[in-house]
C-alpha positions as a printed Julia matrix, in Angstrom:
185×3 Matrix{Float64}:
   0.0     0.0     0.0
   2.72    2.62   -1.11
  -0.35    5.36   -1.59
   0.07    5.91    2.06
   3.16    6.04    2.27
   3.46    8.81   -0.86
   0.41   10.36    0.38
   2.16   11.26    3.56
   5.17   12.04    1.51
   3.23   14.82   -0.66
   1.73   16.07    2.57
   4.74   16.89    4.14
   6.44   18.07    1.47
   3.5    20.48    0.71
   3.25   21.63    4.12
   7.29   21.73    4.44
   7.1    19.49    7.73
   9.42   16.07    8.4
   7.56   13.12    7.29
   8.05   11.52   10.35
   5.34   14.03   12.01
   3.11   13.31   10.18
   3.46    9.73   10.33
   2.96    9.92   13.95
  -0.03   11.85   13.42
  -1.78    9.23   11.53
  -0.61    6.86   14.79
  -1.7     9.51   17.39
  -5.3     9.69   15.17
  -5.58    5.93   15.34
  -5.23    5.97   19.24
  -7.27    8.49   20.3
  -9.95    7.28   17.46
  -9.35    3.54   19.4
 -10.41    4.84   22.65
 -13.32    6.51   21.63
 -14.58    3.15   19.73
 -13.51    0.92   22.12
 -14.99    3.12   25.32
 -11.63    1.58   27.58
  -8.64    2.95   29.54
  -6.37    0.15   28.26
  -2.77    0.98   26.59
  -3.05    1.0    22.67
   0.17    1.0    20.64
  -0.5     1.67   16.6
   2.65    0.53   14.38
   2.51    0.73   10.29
   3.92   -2.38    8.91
   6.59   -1.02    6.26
   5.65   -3.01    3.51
   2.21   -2.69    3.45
   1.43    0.82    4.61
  -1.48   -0.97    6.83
  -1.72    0.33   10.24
  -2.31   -2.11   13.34
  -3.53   -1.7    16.3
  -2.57   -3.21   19.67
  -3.96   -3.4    23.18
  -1.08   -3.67   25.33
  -1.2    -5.57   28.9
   1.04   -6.91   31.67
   1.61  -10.69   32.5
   0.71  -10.73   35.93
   0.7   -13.75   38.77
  -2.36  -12.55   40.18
  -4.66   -9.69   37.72
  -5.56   -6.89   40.12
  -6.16   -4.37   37.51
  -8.14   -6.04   34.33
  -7.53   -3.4    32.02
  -4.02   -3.32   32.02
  -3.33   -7.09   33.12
  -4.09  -10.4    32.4
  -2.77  -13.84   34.33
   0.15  -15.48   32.66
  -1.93  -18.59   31.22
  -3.85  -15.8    29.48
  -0.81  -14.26   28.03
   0.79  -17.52   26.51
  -2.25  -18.05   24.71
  -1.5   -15.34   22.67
   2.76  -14.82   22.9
   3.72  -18.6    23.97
   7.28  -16.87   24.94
   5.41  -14.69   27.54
   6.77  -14.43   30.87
   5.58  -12.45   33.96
   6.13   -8.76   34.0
   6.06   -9.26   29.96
   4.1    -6.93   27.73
   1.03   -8.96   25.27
   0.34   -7.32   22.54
  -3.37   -8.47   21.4
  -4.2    -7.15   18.09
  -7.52   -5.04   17.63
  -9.44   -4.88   14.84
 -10.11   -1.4    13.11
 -12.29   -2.7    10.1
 -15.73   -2.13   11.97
 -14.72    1.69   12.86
 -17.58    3.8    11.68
 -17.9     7.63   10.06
 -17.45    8.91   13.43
 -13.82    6.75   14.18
 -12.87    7.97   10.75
 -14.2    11.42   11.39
 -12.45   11.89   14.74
  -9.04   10.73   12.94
  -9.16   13.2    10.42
  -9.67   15.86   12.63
  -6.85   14.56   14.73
  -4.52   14.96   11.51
  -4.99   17.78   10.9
  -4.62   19.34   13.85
  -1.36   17.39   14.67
  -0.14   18.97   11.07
  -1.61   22.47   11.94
   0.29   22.32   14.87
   3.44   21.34   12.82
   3.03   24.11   10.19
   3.0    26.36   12.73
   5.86   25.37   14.75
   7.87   25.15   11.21
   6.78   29.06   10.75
   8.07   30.25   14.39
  11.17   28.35   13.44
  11.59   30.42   10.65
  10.64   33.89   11.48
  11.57   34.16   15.18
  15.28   34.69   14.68
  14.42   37.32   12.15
  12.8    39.92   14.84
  13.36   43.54   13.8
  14.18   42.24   10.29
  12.25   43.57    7.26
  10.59   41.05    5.03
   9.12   41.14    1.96
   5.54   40.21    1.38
   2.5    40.6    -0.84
   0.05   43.08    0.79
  -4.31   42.37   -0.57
  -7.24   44.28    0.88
 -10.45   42.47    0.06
 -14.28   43.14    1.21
 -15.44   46.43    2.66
 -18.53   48.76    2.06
 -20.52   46.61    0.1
 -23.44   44.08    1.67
 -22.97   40.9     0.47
 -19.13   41.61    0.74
 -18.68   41.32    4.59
 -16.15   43.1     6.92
 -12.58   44.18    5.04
  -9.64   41.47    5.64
  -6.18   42.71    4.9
  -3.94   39.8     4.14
  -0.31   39.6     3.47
   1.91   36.79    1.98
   5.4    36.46    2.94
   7.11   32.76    0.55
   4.89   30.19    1.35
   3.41   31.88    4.85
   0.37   34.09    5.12
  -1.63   36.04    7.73
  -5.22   37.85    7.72
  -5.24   41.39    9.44
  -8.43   41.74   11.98
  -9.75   45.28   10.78
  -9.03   46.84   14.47
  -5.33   46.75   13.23
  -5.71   47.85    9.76
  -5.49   51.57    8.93
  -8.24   53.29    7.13
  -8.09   53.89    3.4
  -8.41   57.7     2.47
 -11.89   57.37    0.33
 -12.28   58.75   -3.06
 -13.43   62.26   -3.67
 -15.71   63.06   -5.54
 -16.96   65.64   -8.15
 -20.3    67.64   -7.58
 -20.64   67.69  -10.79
 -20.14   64.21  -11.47
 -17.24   63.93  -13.58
């Protein structure tokens, strides 16, 4: 499954952020998308098999004597069943299916996405600029809306390389307005 693979790939190259953060963003989204389907407090650990490009997903629990905590133990018979080399105070992985996730599972790792690669995009654009205080820098200045109805408030924005930002009309100066001729000329 190399599309996900290049599809991360384009992302990050698009958004000029290291693959790799976005690759744990599709993990993180699988996590927090597991514990809303499954409705637990067990540990999950997602890992993408690098031939495939298929993610799986793992409930992770503790080979125990005695289980005094269900959710995060199970007895050792329990845990040979599924890893015959387990021993106590071993980790189990037991695989979880994600085929039966609904819109909302899907929904909820979208969103998680793209806030992960928000957040990334923005860190990448502090990185940049914040050693440049007091520096000049060249951008592309556009005023757009005003007076009209259907045009809504004015929004000043400005475009410095690949980086942009939208003015909130308290901090934008006025515009001197046209005069114009009595006469109508």
């Amino acid at each position: 499954m190399e599309t996900i693979f290049q599809s991360i790939e384009i992302l990050s190259k698009e958004k000029g952020i290291d693959a790799q953060i976005v690759l744990d963003a599709v993990k993180d989204a699988m996590l927090i998308a597991a514990r809303k389907h499954y409705r637990t407090d067990e540990d999950y650990i997602a890992e993408m098999d690098p031939k495939t490009g298929a993610i799986q997903l793992y409930a992770v629990k503790k080979a125990v004597e005695s289980v005094e905590d269900p959710v995060h133990e199970m007895t050792l018979a329990e845990a040979r069943r599924i890893s015959p080399q387990a021993e106590i105070g071993s980790e189990v992985r037991i695989q979880k299916s994600t085929e039966r996730w609904g819109r909302i599972s899907a929904q909820t790792a979208k969103q998680v996405i793209f806030q992960k690669v928000r957040e990334a995009e923005r860190e990448t654009v502090y990185q940049e600029y914040s050693g440049r205080t007091g520096e000049l820098v060249n951008c592309t200045h556009q005023a757009r809306g005003g007076a009209g109805l259907r045009s809504g408030p004015r929004q000043d924005r400005s475009q410095a390389g690949q980086e942009g930002a939208v003015a909130p009309g308290k901090l934008q100066r006025g515009r001197p307005r046209p005069v114009r001729d009595p006469a109508g000329r």
